[in-house]
N, C-alpha and C positions, 0 to 999 in steps of 0.2 A: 504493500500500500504506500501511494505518495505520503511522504515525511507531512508536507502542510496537511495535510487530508487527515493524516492522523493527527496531528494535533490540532485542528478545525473540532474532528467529531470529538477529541477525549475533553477541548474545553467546554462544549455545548455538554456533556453530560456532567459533568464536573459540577456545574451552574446549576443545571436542573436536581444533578441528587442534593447538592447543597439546599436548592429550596426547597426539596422536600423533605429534606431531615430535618431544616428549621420549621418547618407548617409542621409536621409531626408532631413533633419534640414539643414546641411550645403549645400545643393543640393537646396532649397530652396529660403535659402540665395542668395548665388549666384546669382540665378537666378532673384533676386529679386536686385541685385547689391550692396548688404553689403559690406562692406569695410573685405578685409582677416583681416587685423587687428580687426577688431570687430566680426568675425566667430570666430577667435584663441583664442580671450580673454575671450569667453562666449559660443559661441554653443559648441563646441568640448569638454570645461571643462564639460560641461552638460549634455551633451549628455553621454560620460564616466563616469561619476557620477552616471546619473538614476538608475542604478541597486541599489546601495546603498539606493539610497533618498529609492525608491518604497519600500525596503526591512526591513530599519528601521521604517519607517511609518507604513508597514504591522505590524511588530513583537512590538511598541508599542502600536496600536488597538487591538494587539490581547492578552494585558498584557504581553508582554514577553522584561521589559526592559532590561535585559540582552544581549538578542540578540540586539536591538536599540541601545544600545551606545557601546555596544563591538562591532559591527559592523563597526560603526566609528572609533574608538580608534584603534581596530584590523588593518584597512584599511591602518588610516594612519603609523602605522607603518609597514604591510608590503610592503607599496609602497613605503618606503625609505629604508630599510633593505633589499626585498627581489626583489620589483622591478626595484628599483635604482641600489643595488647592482649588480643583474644580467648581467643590461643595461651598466653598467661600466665595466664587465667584457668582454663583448663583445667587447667594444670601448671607451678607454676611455672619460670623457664628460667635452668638453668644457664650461665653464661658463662664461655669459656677466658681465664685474663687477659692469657696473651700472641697468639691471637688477637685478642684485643678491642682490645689498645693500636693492632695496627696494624692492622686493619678501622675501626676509630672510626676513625682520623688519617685514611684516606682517604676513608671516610662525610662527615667534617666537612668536609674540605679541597674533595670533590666539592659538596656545597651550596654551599659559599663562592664554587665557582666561575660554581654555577648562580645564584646571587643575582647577581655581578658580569654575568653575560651577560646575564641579563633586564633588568636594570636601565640595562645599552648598549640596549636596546630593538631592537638585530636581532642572529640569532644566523645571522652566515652559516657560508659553505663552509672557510674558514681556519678557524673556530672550532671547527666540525665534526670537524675532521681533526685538529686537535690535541686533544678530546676524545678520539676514537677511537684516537687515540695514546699518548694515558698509561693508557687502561683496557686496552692489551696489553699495555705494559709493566709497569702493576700485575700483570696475570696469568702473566706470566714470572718477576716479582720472585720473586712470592709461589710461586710451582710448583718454583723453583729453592731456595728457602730451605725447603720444608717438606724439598724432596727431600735434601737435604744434610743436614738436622737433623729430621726426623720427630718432631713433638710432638704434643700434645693435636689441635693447631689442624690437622693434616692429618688428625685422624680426624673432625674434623669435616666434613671435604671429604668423607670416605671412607664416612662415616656418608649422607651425599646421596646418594651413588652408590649406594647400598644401596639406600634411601628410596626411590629413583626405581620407576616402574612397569617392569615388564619387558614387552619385546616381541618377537618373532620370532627366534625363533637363528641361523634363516638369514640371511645377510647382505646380501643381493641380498631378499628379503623387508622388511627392517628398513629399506635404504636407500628402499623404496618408500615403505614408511610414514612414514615423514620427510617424502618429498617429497609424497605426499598432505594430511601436516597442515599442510605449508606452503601447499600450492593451498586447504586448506579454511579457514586464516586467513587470507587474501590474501579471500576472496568474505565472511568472516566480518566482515572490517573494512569494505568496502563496504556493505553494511547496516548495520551501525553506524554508522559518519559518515554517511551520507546517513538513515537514521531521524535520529539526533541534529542533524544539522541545519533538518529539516522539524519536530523536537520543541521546537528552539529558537523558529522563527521562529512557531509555531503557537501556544506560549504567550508571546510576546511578549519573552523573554527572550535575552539575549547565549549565544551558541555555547559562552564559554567558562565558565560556570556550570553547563550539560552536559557539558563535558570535567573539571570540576574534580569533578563529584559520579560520573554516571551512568557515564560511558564508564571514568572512571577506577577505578572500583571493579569494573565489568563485566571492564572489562583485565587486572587483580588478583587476578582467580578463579581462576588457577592458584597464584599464590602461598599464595594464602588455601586450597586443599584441600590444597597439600604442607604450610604450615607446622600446622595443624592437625592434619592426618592424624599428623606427628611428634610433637606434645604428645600425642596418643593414646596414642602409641605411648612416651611418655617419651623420646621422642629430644628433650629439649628445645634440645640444638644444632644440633639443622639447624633447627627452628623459626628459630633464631636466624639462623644465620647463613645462612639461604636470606633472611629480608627487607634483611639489610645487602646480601649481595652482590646483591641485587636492587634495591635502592635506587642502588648503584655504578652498575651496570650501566644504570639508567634515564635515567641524566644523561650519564655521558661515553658509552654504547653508541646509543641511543635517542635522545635529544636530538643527537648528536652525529654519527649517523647521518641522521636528519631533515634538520638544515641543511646536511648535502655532499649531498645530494637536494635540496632545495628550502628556499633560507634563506624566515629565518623572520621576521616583525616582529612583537613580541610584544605584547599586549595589553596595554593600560596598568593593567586592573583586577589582573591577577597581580601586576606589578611594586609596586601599592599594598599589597596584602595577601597573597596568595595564596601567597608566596615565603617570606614573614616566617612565616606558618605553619608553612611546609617545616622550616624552619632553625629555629626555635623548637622544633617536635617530633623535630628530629635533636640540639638540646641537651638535650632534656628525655631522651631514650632514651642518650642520654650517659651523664648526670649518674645516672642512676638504676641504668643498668649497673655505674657506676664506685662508688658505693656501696654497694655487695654483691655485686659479681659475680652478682649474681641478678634476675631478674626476678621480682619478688612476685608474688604475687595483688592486692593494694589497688593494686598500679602499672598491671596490666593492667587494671584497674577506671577508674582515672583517667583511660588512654591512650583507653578507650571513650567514657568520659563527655565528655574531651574530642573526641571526636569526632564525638558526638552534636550538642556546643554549636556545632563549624565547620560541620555541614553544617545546620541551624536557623537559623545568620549566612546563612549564603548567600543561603538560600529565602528569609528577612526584607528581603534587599534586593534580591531579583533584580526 
């Protein structure tokens, strides 16, 4: 099968099992009487996530670390660059300030970490587990503190949970469709890493300059239609705080999960630049929150343009 054809059909189902594990899951929920704040803080970042988890997981069993951590790296930068930026364009985005202090602290603290492990150059199975260790106990933290003190920052969970697509009321219904969007990302990411690898070695270029641009951005498509769909909608906070807690979620869930599956030796060309991007564009999304509690328009403009000039680097030197 043609390389783009495969990666065409495995990002189209990718999208589709992802929406349907999130309509399940929080369909589910629901119906099972979950607190919205605990669907917003966990199924919907998960549910929009799976594409990536499924997809680095594949492309590490299948030896192709490149694709597995450019994957990540790729992701979260262009869900601050290019779906952040977009999402601001549309509408500018309000920010909670006592959300933001402690979402930013663990935005930062998580790249810090993901910098320190690529730059170990293998991210194994210990690393893994202690990853996947402080992103439940951040989710506990945080589910515990809104629940005790309910502020802005848990209607922003609440406002997700809204946001989310609805699916089935039956719950034996809902649980099926979960488990279908899981079977239909799991064959969605096998066409994609196996196209993206035949797309790599076809145009003569490294696996992970496909995982930092194509796969990564392909992966992304659910973030990119929920946090959109919400600037539409003037929910500029869940725009928001769906690409932070998916940025979280990338690195200690995803990456973190990958290496207690199958460590990982990391690419030398991420650990040169591709990192320093990440962390560059999580200080820049900082710095620009932190002076206006807003997300401009001229910011979401910048976060684009800069993201036009990283993936132009790329192509210039693949």
């Amino acid at each position: 099968m043609d390389s783009w054809l495969s990666i065409l059909i495995g990002l189209v189902l990718l999208v589709v099992g992802g929406e349907m594990l999130v309509r399940g899951a929080v369909a589910s929920a629901k119906a099972l009487g979950v607190s919205p704040l605990l669907i917003g803080l966990t199924l919907v970042g998960f549910g929009t996530s799976t594409p990536e988890l499924v997809t680095s997981v594949t492309a590490a069993l299948n030896g192709s670390p490149g694709i597995a951590v450019g994957n990540v790296v790729g992701s979260n930068i262009a869900n601050i660059l290019l779906i952040l930026g977009i999402s601001a364009c549309i509408f500018p985005l309000a920010i909670n300030p006592k959300g933001f202090k402690r979402d930013a602290f663990m935005l930062v603290a998580s790249a810090v970490a993901c910098v320190a492990v690529i730059l170990h150059g293998r991210i194994g199975a210990g690393i893994g587990l202690a990853f996947i260790a402080t992103l439940i106990g951040y989710v506990v933290y945080v589910y515990a503190q809104e629940k005790r003190a309910p502020d802005e920052a848990a209607v922003v969970a609440e406002h997700i949970a809204e946001d989310a697509r609805v699916g089935p009321k039956n719950v034996a219904l809902s649980v099926i469709l979960a488990i279908a969007g899981i079977a239909v990302t799991i064959f969605g990411a096998r066409f994609l890493v196996g196209g993206a690898i035949d797309l790599a070695k076809g145009l003569g270029v490294s696996d992970t300059i496909v995982g930092l641009t194509i796969v990564a951005v392909g992966t992304s498509m659910p973030e990119m239609v929920t946090s959109v769909m919400a600037a539409l909608r003037k929910h500029a906070d869940v725009a928001y705080g769906n690409i932070i807690g998916s940025n979280i979620f990338n690195i200690l869930f995803i990456l973190g999960a990958t290496a207690l599956i199958q460590p990982i030796d990391v690419p030398s060309q991420i650990a040169k630049l591709d990192i320093w991007v990440m962390l560059a564009t999580t200080a820049l999304l900082v710095v620009f929150a932190r002076t206006g509690i807003k997300l401009q328009r001229w910011e979401g403009m910048v976060f684009v343009g800069g993201y036009i000039g990283y993936v132009a680097y790329l192509i210039s030197i693949a």
